[in-house]
C-alpha positions as CSV (number, residue, x, y, z in Angstrom):
1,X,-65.2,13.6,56.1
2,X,-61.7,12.5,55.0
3,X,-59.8,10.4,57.6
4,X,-56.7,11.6,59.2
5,X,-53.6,9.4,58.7
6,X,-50.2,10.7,60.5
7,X,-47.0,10.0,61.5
8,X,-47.5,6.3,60.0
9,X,-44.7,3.9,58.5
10,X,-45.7,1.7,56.1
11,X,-44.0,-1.2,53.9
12,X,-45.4,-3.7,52.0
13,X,-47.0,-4.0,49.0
14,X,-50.6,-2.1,48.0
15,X,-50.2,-0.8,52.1
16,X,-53.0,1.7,51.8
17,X,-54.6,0.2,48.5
18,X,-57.9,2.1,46.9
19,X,-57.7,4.7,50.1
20,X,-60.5,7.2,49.5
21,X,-60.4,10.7,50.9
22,X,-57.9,10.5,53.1
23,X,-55.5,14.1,55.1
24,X,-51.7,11.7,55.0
25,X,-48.7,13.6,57.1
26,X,-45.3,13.3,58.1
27,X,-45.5,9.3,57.2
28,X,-42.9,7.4,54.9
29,X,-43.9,4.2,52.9
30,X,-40.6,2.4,52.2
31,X,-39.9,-0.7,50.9
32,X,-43.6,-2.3,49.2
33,X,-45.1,-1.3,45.4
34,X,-48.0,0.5,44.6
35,X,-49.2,1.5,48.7
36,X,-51.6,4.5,47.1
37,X,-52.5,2.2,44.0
38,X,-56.3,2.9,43.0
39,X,-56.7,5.9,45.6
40,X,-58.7,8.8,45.2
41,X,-59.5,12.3,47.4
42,X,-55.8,12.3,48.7
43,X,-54.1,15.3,50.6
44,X,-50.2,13.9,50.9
45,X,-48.0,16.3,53.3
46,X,-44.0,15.9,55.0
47,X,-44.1,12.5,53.5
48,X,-41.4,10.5,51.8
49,X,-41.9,7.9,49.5
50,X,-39.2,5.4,49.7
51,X,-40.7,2.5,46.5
52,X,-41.7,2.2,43.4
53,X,-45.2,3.0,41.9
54,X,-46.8,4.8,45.1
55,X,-49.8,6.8,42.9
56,X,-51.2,4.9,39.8
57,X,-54.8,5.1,38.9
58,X,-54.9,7.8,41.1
59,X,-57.9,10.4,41.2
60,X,-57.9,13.9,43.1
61,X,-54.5,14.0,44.7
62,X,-53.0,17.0,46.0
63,X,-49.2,16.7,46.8
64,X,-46.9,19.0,49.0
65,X,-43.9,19.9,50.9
66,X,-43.0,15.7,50.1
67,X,-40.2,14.0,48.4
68,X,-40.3,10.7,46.0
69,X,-36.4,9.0,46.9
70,X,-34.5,7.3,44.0
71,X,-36.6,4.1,44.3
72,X,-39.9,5.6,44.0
73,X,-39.4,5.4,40.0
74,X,-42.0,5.7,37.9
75,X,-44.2,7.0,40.8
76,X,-47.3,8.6,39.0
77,X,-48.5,6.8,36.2
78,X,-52.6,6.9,34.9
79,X,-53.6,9.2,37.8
80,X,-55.0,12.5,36.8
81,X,-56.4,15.9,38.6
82,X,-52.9,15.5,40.7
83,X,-51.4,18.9,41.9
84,X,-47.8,19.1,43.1
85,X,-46.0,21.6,45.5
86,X,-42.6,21.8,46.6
87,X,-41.5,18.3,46.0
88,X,-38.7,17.0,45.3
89,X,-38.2,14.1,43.0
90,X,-34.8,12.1,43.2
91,X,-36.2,9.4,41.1
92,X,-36.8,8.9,37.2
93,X,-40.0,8.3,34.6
94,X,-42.3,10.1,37.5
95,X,-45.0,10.8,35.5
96,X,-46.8,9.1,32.0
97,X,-50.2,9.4,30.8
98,X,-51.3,11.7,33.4
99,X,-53.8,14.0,32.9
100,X,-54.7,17.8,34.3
101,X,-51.3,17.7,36.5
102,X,-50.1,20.8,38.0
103,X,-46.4,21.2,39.6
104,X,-45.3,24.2,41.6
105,X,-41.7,24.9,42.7
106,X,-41.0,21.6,42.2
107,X,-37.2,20.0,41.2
108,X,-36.4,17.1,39.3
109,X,-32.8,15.4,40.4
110,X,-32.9,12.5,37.9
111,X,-35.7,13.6,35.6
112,X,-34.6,11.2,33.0
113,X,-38.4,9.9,30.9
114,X,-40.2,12.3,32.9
115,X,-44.0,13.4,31.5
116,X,-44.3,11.1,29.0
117,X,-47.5,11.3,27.4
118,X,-49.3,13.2,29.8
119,X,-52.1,15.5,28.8
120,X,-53.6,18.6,30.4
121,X,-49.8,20.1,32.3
122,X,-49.3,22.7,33.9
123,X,-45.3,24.1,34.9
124,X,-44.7,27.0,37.6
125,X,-41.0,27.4,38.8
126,X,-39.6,24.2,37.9
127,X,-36.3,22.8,37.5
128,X,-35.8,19.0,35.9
129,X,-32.1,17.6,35.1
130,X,-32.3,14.2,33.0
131,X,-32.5,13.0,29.6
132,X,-35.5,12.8,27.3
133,X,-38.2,14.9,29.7
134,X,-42.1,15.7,28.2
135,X,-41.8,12.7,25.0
136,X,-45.5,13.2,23.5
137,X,-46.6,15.4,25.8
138,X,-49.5,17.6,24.8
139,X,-51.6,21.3,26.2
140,X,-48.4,22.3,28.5
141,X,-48.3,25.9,29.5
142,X,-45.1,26.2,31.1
143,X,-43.5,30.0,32.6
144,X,-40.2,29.8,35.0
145,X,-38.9,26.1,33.7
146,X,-35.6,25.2,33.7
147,X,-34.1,22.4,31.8
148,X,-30.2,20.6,31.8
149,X,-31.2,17.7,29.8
150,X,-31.3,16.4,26.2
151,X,-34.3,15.6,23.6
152,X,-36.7,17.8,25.9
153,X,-40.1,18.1,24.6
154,X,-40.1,15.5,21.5
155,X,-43.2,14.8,19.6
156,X,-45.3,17.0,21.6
157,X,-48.3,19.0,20.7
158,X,-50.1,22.0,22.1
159,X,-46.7,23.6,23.9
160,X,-46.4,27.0,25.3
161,X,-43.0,28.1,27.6
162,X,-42.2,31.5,29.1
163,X,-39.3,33.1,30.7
164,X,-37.4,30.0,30.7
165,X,-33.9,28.5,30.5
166,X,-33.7,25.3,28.2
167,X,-30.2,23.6,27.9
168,X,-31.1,20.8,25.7
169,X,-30.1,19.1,23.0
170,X,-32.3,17.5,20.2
171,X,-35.1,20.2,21.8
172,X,-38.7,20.2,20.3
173,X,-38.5,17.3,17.5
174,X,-41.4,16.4,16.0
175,X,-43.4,18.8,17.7
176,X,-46.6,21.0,16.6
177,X,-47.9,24.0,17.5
178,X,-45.2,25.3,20.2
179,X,-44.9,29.1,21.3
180,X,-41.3,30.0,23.5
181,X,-41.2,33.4,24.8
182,X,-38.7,35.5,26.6
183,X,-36.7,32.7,27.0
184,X,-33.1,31.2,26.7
185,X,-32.6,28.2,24.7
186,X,-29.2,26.1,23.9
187,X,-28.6,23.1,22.6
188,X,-28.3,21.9,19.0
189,X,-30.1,20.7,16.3
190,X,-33.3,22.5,17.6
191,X,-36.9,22.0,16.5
192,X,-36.1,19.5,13.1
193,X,-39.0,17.8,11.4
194,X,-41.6,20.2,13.5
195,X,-44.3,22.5,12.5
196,X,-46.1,25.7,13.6
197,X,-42.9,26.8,15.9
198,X,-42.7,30.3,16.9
199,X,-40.2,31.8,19.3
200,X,-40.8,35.7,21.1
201,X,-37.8,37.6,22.2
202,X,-35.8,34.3,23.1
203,X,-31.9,33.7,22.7
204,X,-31.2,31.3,20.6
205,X,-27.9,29.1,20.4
206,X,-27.8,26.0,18.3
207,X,-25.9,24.0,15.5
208,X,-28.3,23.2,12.7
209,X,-31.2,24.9,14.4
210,X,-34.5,25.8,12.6
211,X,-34.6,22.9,10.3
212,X,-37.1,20.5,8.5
213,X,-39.5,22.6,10.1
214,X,-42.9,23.9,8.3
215,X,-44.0,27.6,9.3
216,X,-41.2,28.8,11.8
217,X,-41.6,32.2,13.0
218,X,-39.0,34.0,14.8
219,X,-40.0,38.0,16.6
220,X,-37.3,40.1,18.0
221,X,-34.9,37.2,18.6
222,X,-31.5,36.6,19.3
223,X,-29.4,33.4,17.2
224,X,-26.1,33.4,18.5
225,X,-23.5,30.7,18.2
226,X,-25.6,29.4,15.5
227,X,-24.6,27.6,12.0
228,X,-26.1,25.9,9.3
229,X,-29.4,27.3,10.2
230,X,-32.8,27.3,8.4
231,X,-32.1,24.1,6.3
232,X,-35.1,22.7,4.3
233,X,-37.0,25.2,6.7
234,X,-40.5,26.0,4.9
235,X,-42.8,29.5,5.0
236,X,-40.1,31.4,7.8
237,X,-40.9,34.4,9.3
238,X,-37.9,35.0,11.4
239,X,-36.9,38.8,12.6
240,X,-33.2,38.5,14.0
241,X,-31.9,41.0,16.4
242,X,-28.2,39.4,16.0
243,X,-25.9,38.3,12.9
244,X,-25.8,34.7,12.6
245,X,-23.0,32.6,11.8
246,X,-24.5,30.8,8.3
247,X,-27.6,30.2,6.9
248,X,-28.0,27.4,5.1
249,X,-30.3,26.3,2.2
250,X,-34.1,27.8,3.4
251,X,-36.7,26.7,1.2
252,X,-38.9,29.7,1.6
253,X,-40.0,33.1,3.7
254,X,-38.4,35.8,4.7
255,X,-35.0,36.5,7.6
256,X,-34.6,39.9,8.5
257,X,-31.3,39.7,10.5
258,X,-28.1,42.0,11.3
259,X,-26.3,40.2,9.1
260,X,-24.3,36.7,8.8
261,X,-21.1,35.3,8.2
262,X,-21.8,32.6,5.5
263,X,-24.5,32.1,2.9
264,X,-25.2,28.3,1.3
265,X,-28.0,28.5,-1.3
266,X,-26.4,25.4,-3.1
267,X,-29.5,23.1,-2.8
268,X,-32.2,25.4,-2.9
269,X,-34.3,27.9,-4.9
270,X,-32.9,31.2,-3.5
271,X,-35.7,33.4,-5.0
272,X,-38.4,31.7,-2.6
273,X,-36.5,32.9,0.1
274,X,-36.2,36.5,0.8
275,X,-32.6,37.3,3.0
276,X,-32.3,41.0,4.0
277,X,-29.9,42.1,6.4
278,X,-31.0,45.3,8.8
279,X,-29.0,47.0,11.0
């Protein structure tokens, strides 16, 4: 049976160190590292976690109605089989190298180097604000995210995102094998030096989007706003619903778009590239 721990206030560090199976409500742990270090069979509720490191090495924690102040930075490292619900997190780096992590209606305040190398994620009605959120992240299925943060999503694998709102700089570097559908997406420079990238019926906005990137497939899109696209961009599929404001050097495939304002086929072979405007 899993022992009952309420209403407590705890401080100090490693204050409930290597608990196993334990029901924790309505209790705050302030000032003291790591009071949840090396716990396992945790059900967390109304609690507010006030310091630094309060779930590494964790195992089989379920998380909810709680929230994780400024000082409880990098929270949830090396835990895994964690589940989140309606937290909020004010603090920064909460999670690296975690694996099969779930977070539901959950917000990010200061999400800056969030997610880092964490395996196994899952994203339901999320919203994270900060700099530099999912770095080598990998199998994330993602639907109702929203992001107002640069470099989101760099050098991760395995990446799937639906009806989401990305604002986000330097978005999806270095990543491979990333599906974005029904989405919005703005920020510049998107997807360089990626492969295996194809966007559904998203909205597209960015300066020098779309390139460096090796089998980009665009269906039913929207590119607004956007310049310079496509450079050095190999094997594109890309049907465009909108004109788009230059294209620029593509190294092969085919764009089907409404039109565009300005061609550059100055460093490129142009017959490996086929450009047909459809209105």
């Amino acid at each position: 049976m899993m022992k009952k721990i309420e209403n407590g206030r705890f401080v100090g560090e490693r204050a409930l160190f290597k608990t196993d199976g334990a029901i924790i409500e309505n209790c705050w742990f302030g000032d003291g590292e790591s009071p949840l270090k090396e716990s396992a069979n945790l059900r967390i509720s109304n609690t507010e976690f006030a310091w630094k490191y309060p779930l590494w090495y964790c195992d089989e924690v379920v998380v909810s109605d709680c929230v994780f102040r400024e000082m409880a930075r990098a929270g949830i490292w090396y835990t895994k089989n964690i589940r989140f619900e309606n937290v909020r997190f004010e603090c920064p780096k909460a999670f690296r190298r975690c694996e099969n992590l779930a977070l539901e209606d959950c917000e990010f305040l200061l999400g800056e180097e969030t997610l880092w190398g964490c395996r196994g994620v899952h994203l339901r009605n999320v919203v994270e604000n900060g700099q530099y959120f999912g770095l080598n992240a990998a199998d994330i299925d993602a639907d109702h995210l929203t992001i107002e943060g640069n470099y989101a999503f760099d050098g991760c694998k395995n990446l799937r995102i639906r009806n989401s709102v990305l604002h986000t700089k330097d978005a999806f570097w270095n990543c491979e094998n990333v599906v974005v559908e029904d989405s919005e997406i703005v920020g510049e420079y998107f997807g360089w030096n990626s492969r295996d990238i194809t966007l559904v019926r998203c909205r597209i906005s960015s300066h020098q989007g779309f390139c460096y990137i090796k089998n980009l497939t665009l269906i039913d899109c929207e590119v607004v706003d956007s310049d310079l696209c496509f450079e050095y961009c190999e094997n594109i599929e890309a049907t465009i619903l909108t004109k788009v404001d230059s294209i620029k050097n593509p190294s092969s495939g085919r764009i089907v778009c409404a039109g565009y304002d300005e061609l550059i086929l100055d460093d490129c072979d142009p017959s490996k590239t086929v450009i047909e405007v459809k209105k």
